[in-house]
Biopython code that builds the backbone (N, CA, C, O; Angstrom):
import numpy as np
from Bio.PDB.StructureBuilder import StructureBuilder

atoms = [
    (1, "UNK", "N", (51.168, 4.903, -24.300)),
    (1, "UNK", "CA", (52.299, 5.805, -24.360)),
    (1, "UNK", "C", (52.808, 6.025, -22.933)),
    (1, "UNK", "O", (52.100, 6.166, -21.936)),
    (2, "UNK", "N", (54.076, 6.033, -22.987)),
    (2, "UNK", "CA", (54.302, 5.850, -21.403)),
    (2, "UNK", "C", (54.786, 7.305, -21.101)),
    (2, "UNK", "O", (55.413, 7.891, -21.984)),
    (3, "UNK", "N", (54.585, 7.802, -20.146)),
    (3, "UNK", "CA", (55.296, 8.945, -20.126)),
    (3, "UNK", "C", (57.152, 9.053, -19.577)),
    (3, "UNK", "O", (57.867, 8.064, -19.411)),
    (4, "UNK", "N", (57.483, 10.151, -19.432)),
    (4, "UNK", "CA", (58.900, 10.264, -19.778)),
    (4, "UNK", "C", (59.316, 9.960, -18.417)),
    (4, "UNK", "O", (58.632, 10.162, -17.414)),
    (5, "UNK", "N", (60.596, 9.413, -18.454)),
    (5, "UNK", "CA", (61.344, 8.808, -17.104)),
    (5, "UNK", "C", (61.836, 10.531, -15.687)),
    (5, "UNK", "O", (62.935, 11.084, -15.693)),
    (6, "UNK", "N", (60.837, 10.865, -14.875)),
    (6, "UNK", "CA", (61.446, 11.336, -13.762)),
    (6, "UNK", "C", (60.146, 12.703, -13.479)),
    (6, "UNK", "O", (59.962, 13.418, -12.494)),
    (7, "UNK", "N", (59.333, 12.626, -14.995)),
    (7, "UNK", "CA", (58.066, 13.359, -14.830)),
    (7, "UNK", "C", (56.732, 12.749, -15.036)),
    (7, "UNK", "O", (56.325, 12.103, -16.002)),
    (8, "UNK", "N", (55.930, 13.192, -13.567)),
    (8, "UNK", "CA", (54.680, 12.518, -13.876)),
    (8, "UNK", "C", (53.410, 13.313, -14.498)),
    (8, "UNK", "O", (52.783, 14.362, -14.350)),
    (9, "UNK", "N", (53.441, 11.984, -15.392)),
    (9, "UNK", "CA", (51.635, 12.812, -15.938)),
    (9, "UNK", "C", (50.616, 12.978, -14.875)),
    (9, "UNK", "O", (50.428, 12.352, -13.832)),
    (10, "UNK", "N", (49.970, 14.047, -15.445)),
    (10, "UNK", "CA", (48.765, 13.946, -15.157)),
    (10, "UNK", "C", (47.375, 14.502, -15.640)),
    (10, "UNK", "O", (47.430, 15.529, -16.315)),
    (11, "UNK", "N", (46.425, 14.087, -15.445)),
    (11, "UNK", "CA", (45.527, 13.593, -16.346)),
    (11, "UNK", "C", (44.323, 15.439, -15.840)),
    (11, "UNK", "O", (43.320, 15.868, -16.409)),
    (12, "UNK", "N", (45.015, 15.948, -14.729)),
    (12, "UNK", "CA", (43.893, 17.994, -14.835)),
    (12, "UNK", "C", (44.897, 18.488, -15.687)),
    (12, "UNK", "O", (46.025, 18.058, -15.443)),
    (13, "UNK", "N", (44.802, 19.154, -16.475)),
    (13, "UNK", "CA", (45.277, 20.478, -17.351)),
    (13, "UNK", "C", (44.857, 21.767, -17.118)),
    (13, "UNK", "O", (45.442, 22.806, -17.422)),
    (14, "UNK", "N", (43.523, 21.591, -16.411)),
    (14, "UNK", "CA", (43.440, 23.331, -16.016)),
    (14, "UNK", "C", (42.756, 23.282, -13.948)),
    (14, "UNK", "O", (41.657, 23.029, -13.454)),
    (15, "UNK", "N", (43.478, 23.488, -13.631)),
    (15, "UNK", "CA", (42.827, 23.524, -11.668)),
    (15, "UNK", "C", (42.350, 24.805, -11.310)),
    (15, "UNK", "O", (43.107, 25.742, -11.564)),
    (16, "UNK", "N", (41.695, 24.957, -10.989)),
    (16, "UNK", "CA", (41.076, 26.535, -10.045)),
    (16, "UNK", "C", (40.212, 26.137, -9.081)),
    (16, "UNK", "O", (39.149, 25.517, -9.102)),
    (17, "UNK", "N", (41.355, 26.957, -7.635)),
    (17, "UNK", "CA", (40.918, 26.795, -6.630)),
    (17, "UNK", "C", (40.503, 27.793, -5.515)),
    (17, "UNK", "O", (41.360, 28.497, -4.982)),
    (18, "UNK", "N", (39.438, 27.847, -5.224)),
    (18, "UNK", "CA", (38.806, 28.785, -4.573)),
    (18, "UNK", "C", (39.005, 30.283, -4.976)),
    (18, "UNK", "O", (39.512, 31.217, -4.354)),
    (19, "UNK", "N", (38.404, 30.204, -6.304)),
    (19, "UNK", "CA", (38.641, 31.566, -7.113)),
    (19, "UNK", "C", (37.533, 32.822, -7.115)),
    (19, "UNK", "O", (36.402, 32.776, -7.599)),
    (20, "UNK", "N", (38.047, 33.740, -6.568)),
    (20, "UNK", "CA", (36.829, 34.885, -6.363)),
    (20, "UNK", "C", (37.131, 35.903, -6.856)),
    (20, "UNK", "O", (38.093, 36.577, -6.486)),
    (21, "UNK", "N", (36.024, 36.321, -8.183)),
    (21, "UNK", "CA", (35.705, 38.064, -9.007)),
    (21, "UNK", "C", (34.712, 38.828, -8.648)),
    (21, "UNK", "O", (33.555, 38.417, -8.734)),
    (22, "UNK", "N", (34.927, 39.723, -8.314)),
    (22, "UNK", "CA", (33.815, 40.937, -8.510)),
    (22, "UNK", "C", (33.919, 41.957, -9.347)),
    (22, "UNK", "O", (34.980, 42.582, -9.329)),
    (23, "UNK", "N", (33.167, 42.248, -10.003)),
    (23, "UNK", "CA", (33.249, 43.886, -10.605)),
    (23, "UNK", "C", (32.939, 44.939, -9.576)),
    (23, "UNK", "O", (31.892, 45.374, -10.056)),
    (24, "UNK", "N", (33.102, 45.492, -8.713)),
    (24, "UNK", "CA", (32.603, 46.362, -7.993)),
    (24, "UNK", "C", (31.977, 45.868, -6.985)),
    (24, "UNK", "O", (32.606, 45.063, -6.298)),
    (25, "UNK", "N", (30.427, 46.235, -6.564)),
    (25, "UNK", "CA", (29.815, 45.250, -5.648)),
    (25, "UNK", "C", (28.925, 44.159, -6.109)),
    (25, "UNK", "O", (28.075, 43.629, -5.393)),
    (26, "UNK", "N", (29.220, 43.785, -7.613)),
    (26, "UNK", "CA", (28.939, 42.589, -8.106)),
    (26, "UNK", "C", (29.949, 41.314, -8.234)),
    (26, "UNK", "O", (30.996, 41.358, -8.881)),
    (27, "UNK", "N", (29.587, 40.431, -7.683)),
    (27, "UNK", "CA", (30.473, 39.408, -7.836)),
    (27, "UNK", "C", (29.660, 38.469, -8.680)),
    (27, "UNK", "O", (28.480, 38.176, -8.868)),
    (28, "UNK", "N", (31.228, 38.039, -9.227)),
    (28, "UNK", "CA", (30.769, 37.352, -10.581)),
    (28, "UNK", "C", (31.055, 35.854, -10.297)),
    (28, "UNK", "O", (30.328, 35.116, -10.962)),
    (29, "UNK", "N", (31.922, 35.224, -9.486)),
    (29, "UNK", "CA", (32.878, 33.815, -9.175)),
    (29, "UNK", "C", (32.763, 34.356, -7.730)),
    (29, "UNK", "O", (32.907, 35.471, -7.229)),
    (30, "UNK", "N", (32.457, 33.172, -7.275)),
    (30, "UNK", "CA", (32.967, 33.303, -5.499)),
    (30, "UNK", "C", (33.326, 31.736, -5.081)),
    (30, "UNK", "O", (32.486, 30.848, -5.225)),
    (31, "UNK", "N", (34.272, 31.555, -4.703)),
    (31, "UNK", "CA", (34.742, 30.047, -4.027)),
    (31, "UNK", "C", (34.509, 29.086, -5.230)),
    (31, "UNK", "O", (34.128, 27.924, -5.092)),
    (32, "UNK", "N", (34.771, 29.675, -6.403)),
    (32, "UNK", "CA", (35.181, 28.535, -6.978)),
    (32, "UNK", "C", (35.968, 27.671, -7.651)),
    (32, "UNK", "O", (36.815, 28.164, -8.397)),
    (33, "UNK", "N", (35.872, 26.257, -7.548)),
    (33, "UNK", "CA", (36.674, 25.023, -7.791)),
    (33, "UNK", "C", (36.319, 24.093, -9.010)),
    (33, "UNK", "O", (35.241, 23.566, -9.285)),
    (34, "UNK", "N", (37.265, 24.051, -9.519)),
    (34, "UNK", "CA", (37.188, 23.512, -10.740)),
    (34, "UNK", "C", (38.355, 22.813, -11.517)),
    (34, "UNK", "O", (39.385, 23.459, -11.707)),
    (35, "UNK", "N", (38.245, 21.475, -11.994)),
    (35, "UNK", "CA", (39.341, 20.913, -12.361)),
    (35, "UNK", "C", (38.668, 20.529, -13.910)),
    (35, "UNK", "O", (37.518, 20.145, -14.121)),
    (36, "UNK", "N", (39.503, 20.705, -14.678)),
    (36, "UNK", "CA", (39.426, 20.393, -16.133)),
    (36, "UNK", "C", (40.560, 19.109, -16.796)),
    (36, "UNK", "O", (41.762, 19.376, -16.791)),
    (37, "UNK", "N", (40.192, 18.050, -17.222)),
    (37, "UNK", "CA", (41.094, 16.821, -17.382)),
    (37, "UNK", "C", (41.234, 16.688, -19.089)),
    (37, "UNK", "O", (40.583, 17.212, -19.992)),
    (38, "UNK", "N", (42.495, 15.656, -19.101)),
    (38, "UNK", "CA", (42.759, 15.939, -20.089)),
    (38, "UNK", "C", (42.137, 15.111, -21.010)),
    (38, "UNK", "O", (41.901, 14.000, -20.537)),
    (39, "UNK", "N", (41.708, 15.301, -22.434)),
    (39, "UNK", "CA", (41.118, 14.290, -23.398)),
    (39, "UNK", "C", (39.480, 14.251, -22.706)),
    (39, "UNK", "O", (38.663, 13.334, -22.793)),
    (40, "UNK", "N", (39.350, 15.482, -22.057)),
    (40, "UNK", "CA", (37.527, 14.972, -21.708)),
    (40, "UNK", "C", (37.100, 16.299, -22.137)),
    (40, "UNK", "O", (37.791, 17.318, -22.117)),
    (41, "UNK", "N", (35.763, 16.172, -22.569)),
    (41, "UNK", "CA", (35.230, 17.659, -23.415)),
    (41, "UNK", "C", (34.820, 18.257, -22.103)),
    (41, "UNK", "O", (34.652, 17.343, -21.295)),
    (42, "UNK", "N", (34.563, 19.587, -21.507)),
    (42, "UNK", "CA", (33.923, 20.231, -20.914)),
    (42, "UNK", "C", (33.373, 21.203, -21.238)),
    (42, "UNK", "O", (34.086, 21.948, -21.910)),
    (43, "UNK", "N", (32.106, 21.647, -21.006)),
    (43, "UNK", "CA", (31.232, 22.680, -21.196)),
    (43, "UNK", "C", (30.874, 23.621, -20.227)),
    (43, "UNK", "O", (30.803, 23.362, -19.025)),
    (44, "UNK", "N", (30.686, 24.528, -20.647)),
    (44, "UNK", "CA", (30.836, 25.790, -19.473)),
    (44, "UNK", "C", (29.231, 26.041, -20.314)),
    (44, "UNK", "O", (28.872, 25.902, -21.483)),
    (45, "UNK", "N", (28.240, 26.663, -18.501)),
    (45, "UNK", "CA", (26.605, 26.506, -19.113)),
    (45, "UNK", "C", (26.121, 27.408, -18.343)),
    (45, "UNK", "O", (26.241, 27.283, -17.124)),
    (46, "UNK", "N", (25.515, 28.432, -18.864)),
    (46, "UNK", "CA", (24.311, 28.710, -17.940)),
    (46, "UNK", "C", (24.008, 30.556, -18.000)),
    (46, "UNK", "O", (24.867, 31.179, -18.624)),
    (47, "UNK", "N", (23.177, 31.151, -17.559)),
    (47, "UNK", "CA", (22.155, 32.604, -17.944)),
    (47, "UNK", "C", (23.189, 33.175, -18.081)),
    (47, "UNK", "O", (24.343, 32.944, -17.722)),
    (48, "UNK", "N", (22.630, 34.082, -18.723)),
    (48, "UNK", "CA", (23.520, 35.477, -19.314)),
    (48, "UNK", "C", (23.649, 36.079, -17.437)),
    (48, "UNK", "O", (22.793, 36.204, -16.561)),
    (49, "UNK", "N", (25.031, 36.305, -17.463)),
    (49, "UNK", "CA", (25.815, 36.710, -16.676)),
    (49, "UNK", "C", (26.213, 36.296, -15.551)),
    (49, "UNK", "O", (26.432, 37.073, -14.622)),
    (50, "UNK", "N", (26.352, 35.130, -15.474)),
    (50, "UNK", "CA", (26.703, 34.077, -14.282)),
    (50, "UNK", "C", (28.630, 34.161, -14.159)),
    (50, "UNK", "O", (29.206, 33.908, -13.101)),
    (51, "UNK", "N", (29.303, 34.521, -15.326)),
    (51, "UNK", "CA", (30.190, 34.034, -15.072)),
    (51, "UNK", "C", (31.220, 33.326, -15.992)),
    (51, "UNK", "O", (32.447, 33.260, -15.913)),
    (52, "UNK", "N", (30.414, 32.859, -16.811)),
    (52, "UNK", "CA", (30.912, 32.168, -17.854)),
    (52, "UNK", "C", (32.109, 32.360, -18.652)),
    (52, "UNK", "O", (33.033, 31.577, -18.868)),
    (53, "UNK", "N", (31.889, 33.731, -19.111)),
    (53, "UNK", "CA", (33.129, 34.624, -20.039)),
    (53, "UNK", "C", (34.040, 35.126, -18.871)),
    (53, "UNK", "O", (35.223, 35.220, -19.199)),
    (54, "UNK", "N", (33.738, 35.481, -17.535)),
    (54, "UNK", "CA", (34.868, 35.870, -16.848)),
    (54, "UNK", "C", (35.880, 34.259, -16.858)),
    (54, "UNK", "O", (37.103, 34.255, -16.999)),
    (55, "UNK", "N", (35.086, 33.087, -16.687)),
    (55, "UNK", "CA", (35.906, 31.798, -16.178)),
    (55, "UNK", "C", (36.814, 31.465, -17.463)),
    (55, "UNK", "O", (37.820, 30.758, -17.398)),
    (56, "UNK", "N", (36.287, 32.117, -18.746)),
    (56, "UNK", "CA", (37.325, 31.634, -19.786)),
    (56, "UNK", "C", (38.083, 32.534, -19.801)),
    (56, "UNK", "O", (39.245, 32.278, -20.118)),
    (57, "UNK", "N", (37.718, 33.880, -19.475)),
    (57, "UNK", "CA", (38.821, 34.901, -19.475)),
    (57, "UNK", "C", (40.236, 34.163, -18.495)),
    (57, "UNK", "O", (41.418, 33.844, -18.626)),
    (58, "UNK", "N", (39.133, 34.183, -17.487)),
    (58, "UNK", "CA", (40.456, 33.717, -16.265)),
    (58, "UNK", "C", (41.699, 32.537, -16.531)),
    (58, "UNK", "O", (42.910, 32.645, -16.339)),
    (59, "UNK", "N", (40.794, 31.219, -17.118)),
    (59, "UNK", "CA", (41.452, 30.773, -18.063)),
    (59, "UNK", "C", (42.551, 30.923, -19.064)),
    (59, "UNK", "O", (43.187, 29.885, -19.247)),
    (60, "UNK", "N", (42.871, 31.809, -19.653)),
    (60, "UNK", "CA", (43.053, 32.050, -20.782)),
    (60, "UNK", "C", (44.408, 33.164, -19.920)),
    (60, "UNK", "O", (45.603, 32.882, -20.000)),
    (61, "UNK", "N", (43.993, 34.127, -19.316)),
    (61, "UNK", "CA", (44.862, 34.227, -18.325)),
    (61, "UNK", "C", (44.955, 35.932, -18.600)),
    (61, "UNK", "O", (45.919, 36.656, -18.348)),
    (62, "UNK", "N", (43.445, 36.382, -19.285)),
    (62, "UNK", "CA", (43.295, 38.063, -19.506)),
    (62, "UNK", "C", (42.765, 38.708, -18.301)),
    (62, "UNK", "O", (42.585, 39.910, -18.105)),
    (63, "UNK", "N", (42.472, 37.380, -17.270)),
    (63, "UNK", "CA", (41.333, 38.203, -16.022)),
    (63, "UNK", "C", (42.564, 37.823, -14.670)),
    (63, "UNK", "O", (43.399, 36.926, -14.787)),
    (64, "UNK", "N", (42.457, 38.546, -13.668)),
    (64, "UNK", "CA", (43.539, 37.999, -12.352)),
    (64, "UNK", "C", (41.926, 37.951, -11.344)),
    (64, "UNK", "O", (40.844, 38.538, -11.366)),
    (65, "UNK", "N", (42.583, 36.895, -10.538)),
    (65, "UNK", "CA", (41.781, 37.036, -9.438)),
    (65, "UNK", "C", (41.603, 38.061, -8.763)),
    (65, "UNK", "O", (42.023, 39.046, -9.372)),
    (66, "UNK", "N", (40.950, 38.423, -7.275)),
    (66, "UNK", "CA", (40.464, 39.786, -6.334)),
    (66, "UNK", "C", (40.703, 39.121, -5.473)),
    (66, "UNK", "O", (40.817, 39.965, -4.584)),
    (67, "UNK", "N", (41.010, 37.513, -4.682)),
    (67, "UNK", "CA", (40.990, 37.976, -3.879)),
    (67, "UNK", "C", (41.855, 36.028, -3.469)),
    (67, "UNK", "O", (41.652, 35.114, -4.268)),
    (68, "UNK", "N", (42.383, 35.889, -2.679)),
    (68, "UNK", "CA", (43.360, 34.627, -2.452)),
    (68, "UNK", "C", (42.824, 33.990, -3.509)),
    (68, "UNK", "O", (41.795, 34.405, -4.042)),
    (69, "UNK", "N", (43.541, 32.796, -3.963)),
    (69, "UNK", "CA", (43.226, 31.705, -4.896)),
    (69, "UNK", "C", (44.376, 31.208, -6.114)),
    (69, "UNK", "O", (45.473, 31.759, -6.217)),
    (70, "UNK", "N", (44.007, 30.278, -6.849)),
    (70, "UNK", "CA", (45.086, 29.865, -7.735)),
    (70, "UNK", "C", (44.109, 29.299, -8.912)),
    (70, "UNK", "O", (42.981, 28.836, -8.741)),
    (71, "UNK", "N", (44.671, 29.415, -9.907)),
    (71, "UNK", "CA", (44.463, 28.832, -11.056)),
    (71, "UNK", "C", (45.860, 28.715, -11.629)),
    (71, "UNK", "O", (46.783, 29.497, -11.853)),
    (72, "UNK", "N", (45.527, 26.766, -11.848)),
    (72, "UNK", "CA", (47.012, 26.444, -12.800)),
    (72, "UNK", "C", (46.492, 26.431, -14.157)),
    (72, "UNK", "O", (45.294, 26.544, -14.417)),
    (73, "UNK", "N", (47.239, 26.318, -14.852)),
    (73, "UNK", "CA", (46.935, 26.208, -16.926)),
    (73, "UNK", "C", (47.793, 25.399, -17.473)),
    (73, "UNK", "O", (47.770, 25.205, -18.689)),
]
sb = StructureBuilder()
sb.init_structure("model")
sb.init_model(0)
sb.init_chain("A")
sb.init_seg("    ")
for serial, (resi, resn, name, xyz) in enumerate(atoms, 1):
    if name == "N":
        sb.init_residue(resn, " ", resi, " ")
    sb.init_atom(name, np.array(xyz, "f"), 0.0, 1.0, " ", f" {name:<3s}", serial, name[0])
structure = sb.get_structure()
């Protein structure tokens, strides 16, 4: 499938770059980077309270960052 004449594909659908949360004096995300592509499964892993549900929040676009950074969607 070719894509359309004057726009280019591309193959991240979700970028986050140097993204930092805290709740208070807990931080939950610090400096992080992450690219999500398209047509590839990704899994989000690991102990109760690392982070996980804030990164889909952020995702999803219910959480804002604290402090410089970008996330595209």
């Amino acid at each position: 499938m070719a894509a359309k004449q004057g726009k280019q594909k591309t193959d991240i659908v979700v970028k986050i770059e140097n993204a930092y949360k805290a709740y208070g004096q807990n931080r939950v995300l610090g400096n992080l980077n992450l690219e999500i592509r398209r047509e590839k499964f990704t899994c989000i892993v690991g102990p109760s309270g690392c982070g996980k549900s804030v990164l889909v929040y952020l995702i999803a676009g219910y959480e804002g960052l604290d402090q410089i950074g970008r996330a595209h969607v």
